[in-house]
N, C-alpha and C positions, 0 to 999 in steps of 0.2 A: 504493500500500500504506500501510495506516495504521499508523503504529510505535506499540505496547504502550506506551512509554515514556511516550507519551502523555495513558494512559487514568489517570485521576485513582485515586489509592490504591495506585495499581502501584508499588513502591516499587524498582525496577529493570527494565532492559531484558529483552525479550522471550526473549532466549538466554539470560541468566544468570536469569532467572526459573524458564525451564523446566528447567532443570537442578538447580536447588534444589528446583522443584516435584514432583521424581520420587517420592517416600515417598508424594506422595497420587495419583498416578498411576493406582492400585489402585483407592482407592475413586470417584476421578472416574468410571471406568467401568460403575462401578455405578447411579454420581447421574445420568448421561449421558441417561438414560430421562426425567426430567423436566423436559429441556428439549430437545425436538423439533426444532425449528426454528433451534437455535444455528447449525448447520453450514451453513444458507443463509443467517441473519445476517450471519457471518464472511466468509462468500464474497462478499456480496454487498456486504459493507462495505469488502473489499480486504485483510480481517485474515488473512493468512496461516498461520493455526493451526489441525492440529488440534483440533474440539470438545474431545475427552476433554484436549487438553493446554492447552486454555485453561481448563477446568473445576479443575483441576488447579491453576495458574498464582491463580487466582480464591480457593482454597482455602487456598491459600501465604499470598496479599495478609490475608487473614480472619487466620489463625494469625498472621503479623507482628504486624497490627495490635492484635492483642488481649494478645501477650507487649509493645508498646511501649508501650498504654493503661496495664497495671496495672503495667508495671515505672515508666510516669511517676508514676502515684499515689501509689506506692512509695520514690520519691523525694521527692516533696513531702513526705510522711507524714514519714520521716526527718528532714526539714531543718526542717518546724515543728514538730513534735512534737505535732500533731493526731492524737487516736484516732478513726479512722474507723469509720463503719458498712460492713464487709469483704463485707456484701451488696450495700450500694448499689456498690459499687467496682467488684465480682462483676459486676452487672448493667450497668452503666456499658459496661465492657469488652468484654462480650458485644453486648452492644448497637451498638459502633462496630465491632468485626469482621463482623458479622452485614450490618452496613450496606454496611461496604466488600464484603462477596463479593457481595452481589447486586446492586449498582452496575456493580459490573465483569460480572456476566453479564447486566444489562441494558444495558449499553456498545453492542456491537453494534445492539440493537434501534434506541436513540440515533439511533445515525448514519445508520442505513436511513434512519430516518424526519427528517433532517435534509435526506439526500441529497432523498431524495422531492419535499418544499419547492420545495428548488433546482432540481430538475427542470421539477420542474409551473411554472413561474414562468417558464420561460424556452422552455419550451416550445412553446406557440403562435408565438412571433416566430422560432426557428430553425423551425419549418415552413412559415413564410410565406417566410422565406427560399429554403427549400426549392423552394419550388415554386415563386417565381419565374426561379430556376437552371432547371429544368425545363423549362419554359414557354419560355425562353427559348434552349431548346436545345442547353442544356448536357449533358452524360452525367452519369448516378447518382454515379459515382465523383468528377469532378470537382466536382459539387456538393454532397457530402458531402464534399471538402478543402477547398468553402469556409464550409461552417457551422460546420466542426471550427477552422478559420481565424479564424473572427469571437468576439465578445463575447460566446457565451451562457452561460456559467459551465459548470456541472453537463451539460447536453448536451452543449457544445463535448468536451467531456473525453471524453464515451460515443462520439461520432463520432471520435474521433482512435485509439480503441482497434480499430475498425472499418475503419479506414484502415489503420493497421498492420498487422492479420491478410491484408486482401486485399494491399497492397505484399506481404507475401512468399508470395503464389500460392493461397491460399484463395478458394474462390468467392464472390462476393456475397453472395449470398443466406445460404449458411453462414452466412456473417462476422455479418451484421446478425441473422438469427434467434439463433446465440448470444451477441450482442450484450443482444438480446429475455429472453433466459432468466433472464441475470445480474441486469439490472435489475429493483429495488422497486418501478417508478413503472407504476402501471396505465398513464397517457395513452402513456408513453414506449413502452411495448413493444406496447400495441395499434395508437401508429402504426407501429411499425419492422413489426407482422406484415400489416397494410393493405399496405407497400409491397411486402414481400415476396411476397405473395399478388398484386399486381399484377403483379409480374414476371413470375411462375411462369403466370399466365395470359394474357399476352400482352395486358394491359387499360392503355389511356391512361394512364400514369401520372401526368400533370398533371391530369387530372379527378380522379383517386383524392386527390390531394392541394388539388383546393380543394373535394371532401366534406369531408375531414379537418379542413382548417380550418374550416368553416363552422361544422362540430359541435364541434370544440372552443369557436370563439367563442362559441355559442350555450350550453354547458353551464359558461363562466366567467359567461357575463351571470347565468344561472340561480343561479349558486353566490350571486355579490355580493347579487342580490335575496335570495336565502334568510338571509345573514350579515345584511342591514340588516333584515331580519323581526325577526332575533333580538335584535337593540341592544335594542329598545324594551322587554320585560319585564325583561332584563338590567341597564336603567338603573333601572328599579321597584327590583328586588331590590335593587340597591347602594343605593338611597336610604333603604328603608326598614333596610337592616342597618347601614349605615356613618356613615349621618344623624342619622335620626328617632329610631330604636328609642333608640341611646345617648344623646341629650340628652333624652326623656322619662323613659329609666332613671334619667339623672343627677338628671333634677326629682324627680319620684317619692322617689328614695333619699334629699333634701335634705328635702323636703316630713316623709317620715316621720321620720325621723332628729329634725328638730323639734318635730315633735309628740310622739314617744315616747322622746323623750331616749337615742335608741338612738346610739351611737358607731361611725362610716364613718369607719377608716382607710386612712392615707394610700395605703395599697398596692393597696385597692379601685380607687381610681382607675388606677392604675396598671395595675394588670392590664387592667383595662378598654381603657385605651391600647394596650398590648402587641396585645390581642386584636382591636382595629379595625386595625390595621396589618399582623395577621397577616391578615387578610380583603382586606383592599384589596389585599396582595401577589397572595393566592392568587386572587384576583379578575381583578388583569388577566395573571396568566397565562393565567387560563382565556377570556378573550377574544382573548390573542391568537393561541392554539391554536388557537383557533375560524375564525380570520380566513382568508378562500380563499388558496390559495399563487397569487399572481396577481399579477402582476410591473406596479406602474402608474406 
């Protein structure tokens, strides 16, 4: 379970939140329509809460932070004796509340998709595991308390929740398909329902599991050639936005600047700077989003 207290802008624990949160209660369930999918987020993230009482909880953090923005403004204001523009303040305020509530209702999203990563990444090698348990003679059960046993991260975890349901008398199959349900990760649950479905049909289960791998192998190989297709115009683009463009702009600006006695200050530069750093950041996030979840 993922504690609230966690999720950045929360400015208290998940029970004393909720309990404060109750005024907006009311219209959380009205807003509840425009996010769909929270309630499998949540569930799926291990977040404990009802939608409408985290929408709520989300609504609280917004109002905080918006009565702490402009009462600190408000204190500055006081203590130097600067006349503010009370719009900009206004919108300031608005703006960091606004920020923090839909940080927190894309929180859940977050995590799915963090989980997901660490799934897919470790994936393949607890199914090789897998099947060699099998293969080797092992039962379902016992080799699924040794993958849950071993190093896979993120799988180890999903298999020990599986192990626990069947320990207190749930059938396999059950166990693993809502096992299957919970989980974000495509690979994850399309293998748990191949195994499932081999059971249920009484089909070799250690061939079903070196299909499974073959194909996963073969659709990580496909990923990594698709990712290094994509380096290569990605490197264009960063040279000519992060390189070229800004030392031609610089000449150019220097060139004219001397010829028409035009005056580039100091700040020109500077923004200039600002604005190449803010690209090289937003740059290699976007590669590294890009990158296969592929554990090497």
């Amino acid at each position: 379970m993922v504690e609230m207290s966690r999720i950045p802008f929360l400015p208290m624990p998940i029970e004393a939140a909720k309990r404060v949160a109750k005024p907006f209660y009311g219209i959380s369930k009205k807003i509840s329509k425009l996010f769909p999918v929270l309630g499998i987020q949540l569930e799926r993230c291990e977040i404990k809460v009802d939608p409408n009482e985290y929408i709520s909880v989300a609504m609280f953090a917004s109002v905080f932070w918006f009565i702490l923005t402009f009462a600190s403004f408000f204190v500055i204001i006081q203590t130097t004796g600067i006349t503010p523009n009370m719009g900009v303040v206004l919108m300031v305020s608005m703006f960091i509340s606004f920020s923090s509530f839909l940080y927190i209702i894309m929180y859940p999203n977050l995590l799915v998709n963090k989980k997901v990563r660490e799934i897919d990444k470790q994936i393949l090698y607890a199914l090789r595991h897998l099947q060699i348990q099998i293969k080797s003679g092992v039962t379902l059960f016992d080799s699924l308390v040794s993958v849950a046993n071993a190093n896979y991260g993120a799988v180890s975890e999903e298999f020990k929740k599986a192990i626990k349901k069947i320990s207190t008398g749930t059938p396999e199959i059950e166990s693993l398909e809502d096992l299957a349900v919970k989980n974000p990760s495509l690979y994850f649950r399309r293998v748990i329902w191949q195994i499932t479905n081999s059971i249920r049909s009484g089909a070799d289960l250690g061939q079903t599991l070196d299909a499974m791998v073959a194909s996963l192998s073969n659709e990580e190989k496909i990923a990594i050639r698709k990712y290094g297709s994509q380096l290569n115009p990605f490197a264009m683009m960063y040279m000519m936005t992060a390189v070229i463009i800004p030392n031609l702009g610089i000449t150019f600006m220097l060139i004219i600047s001397s010829m028409t006695g035009l005056n580039i200050s100091e700040q020109v530069f500077w923004f200039m700077l600002f604005a190449i750093g803010v690209f090289q950041f937003s740059f290699i996030g976007m590669i590294k989003n890009r990158r296969p979840a592929i554990d090497v």
